[in-house]
C-alpha positions as CSV (number, residue, x, y, z in Angstrom):
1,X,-3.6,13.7,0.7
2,X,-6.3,11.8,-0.3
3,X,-8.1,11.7,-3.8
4,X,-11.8,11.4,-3.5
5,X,-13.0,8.1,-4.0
6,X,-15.7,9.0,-6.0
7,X,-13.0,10.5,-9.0
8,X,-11.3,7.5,-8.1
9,X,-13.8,5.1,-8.6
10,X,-15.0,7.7,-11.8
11,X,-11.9,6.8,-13.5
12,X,-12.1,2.7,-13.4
13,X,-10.9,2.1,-9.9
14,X,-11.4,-0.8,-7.7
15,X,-11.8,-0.9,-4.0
16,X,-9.9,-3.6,-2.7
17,X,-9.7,-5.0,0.8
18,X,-7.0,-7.3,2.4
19,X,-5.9,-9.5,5.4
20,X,-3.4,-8.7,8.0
21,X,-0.7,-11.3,6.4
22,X,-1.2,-10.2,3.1
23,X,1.4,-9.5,0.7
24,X,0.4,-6.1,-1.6
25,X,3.9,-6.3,-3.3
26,X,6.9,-6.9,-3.1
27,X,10.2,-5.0,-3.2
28,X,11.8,-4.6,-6.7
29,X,8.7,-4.8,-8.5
30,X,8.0,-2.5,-11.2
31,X,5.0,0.5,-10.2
32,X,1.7,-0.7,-11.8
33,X,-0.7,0.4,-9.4
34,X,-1.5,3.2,-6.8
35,X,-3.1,2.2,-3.6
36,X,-4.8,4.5,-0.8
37,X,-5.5,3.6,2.2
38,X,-9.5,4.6,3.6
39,X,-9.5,2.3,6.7
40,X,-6.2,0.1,8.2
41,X,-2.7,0.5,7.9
42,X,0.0,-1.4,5.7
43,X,3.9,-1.8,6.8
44,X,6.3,-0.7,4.7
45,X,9.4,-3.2,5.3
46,X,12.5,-4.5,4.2
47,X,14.5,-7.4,4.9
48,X,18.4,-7.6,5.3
49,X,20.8,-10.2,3.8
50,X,20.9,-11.8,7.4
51,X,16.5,-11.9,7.6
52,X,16.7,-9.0,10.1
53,X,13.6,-6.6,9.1
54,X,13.7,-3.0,9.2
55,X,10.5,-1.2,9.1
56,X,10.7,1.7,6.8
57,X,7.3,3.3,7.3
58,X,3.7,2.2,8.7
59,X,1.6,4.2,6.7
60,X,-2.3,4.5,7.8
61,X,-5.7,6.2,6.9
62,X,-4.9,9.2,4.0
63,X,-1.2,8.0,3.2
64,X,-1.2,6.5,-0.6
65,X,1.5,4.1,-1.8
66,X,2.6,3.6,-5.5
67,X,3.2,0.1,-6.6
């Protein structure tokens, strides 16, 4: 579900945009932020002792991800 981005914006936040490679965070770090997505997609991913990655989610337009 999305929050409107106008009582987002109303409340001090920032819209952010970012490249394909980009990094947003990283497993293990503490929540600080929540992030919606409007336009794209991000992976959600993880990778094994061995480097092997396992895709948990690929979470587009409407989905929101706590970080």
């Amino acid at each position: 579900m999305l929050i409107e981005t106008d009582l987002l914006l109303s409340y001090g936040a920032e819209e952010q945009s970012f490249s394909p490679l980009d990094v947003i965070f990283d497993e293990g770090s503490t929540p600080k932020y929540y992030y919606q997505i409007v336009i794209g997609k991000i992976k959600l991913n993880h990778y094994d002792e061995a480097g092997k990655e396992l895709i948990l989610a690929i979470l587009t337009s409407g989905f929101s991800v706590c970080m």
